[in-house]
C-alpha positions as CSV (number, residue, x, y, z in Angstrom):
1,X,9.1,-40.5,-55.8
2,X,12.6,-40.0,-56.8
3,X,14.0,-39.0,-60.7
4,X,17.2,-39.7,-61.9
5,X,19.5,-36.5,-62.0
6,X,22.8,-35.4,-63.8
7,X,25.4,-36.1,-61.1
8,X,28.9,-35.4,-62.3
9,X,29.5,-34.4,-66.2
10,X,33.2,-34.5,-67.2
11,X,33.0,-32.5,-70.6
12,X,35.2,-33.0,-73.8
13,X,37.9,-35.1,-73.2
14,X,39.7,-36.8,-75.9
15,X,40.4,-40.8,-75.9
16,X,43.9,-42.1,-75.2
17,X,44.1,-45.5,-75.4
18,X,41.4,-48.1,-76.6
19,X,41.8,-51.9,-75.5
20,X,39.5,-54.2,-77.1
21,X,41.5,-57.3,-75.3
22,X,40.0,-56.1,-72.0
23,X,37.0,-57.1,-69.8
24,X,35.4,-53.9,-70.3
25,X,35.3,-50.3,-68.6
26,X,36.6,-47.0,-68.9
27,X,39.9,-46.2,-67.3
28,X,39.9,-42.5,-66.3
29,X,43.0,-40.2,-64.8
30,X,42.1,-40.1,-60.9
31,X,42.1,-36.5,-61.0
32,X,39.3,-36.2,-63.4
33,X,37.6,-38.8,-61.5
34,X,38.0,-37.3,-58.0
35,X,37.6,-33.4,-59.6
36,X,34.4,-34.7,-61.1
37,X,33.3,-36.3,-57.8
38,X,32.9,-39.7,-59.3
39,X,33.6,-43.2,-57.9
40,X,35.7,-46.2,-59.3
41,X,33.3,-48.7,-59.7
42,X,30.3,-46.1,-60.5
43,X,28.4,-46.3,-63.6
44,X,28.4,-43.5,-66.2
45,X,27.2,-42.9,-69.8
46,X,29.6,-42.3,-72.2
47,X,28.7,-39.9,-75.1
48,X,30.8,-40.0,-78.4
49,X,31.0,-36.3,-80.2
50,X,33.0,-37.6,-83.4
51,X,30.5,-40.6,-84.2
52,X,27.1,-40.0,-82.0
53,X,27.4,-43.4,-80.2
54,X,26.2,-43.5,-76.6
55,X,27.4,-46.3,-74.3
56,X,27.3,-47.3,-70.9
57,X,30.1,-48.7,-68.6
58,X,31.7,-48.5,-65.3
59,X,34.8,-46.5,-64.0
60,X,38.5,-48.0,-63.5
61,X,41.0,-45.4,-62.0
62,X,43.5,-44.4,-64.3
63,X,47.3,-42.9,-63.5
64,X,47.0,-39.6,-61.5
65,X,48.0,-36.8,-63.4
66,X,48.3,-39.4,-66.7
67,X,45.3,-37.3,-68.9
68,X,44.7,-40.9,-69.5
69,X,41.1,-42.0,-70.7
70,X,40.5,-45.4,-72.3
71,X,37.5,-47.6,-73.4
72,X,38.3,-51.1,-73.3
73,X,36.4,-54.2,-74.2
74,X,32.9,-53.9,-76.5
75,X,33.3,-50.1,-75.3
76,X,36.7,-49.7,-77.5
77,X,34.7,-50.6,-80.7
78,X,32.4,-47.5,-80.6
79,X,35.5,-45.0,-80.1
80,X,38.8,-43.7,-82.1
81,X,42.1,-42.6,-80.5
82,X,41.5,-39.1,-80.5
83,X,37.7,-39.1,-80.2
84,X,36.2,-36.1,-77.9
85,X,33.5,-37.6,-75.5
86,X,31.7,-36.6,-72.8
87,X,31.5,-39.2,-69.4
88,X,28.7,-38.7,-67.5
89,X,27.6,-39.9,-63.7
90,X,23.6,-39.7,-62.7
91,X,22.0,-39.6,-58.9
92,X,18.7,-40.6,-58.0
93,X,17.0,-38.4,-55.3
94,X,13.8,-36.7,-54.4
95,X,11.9,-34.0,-56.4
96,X,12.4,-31.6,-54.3
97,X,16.4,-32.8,-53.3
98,X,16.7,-32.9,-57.4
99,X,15.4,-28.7,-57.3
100,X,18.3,-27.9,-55.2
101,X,21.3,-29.5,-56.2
102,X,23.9,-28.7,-58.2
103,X,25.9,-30.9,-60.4
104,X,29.8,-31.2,-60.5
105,X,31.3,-30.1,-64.4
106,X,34.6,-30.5,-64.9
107,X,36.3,-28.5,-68.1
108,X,39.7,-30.2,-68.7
109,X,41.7,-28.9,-71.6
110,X,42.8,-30.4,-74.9
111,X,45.1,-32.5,-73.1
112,X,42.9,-34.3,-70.3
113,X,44.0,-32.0,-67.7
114,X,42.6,-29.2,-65.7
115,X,43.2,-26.0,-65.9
């Protein structure tokens, strides 16, 4: 049997940019995405602290260094400029894998950088 498992978390970073004229995605900085271990392309959940509204999407790479994060398309409807949400990535694996791994959490500052 495998479960799905938190993967990657990248914790509390604020929204940049929102493009509803888009077809869909969120565009993060590289360096949260490689820092976080996640993959362009890879599915994550997107968790809204401001309004509660969960959504899921896909990654597109961002500007390195840029602190950019963006929700574009449908996705930029459930968000604010200056929204604080929380991207996460999930893994399936074994029970017993699950029991001894350890995700990646990033921290980045007020800004969308780390620290």
């Amino acid at each position: 049997m495998q479960i799905e498992i938190l993967k990657s978390k990248i914790h509390k970073v604020k929204v940049t940019h929102s493009n509803l004229n888009y077809i869909g995605s969120i565009t993060i900085d590289e360096t949260l995405i490689n820092a976080a271990k996640m993959v362009v392309g890879e599915k994550v959940q997107v968790l809204n602290i401001n309004n509660g509204e969960r959504l899921d999407t896909y990654i597109i790479k961002g500007e390195k260094n840029s602190g950019e994060v963006s929700l574009n398309g449908p996705a930029a409807r459930k968000v604010q400029i200056g929204d604080q949400i929380i991207i996460i990535s999930y893994g399936r694996m074994s029970i017993s894998d699950a029991k001894n791994f350890n995700p990646t959490l990033i921290f980045p500052n007020k800004n969308n950088f780390l620290n």
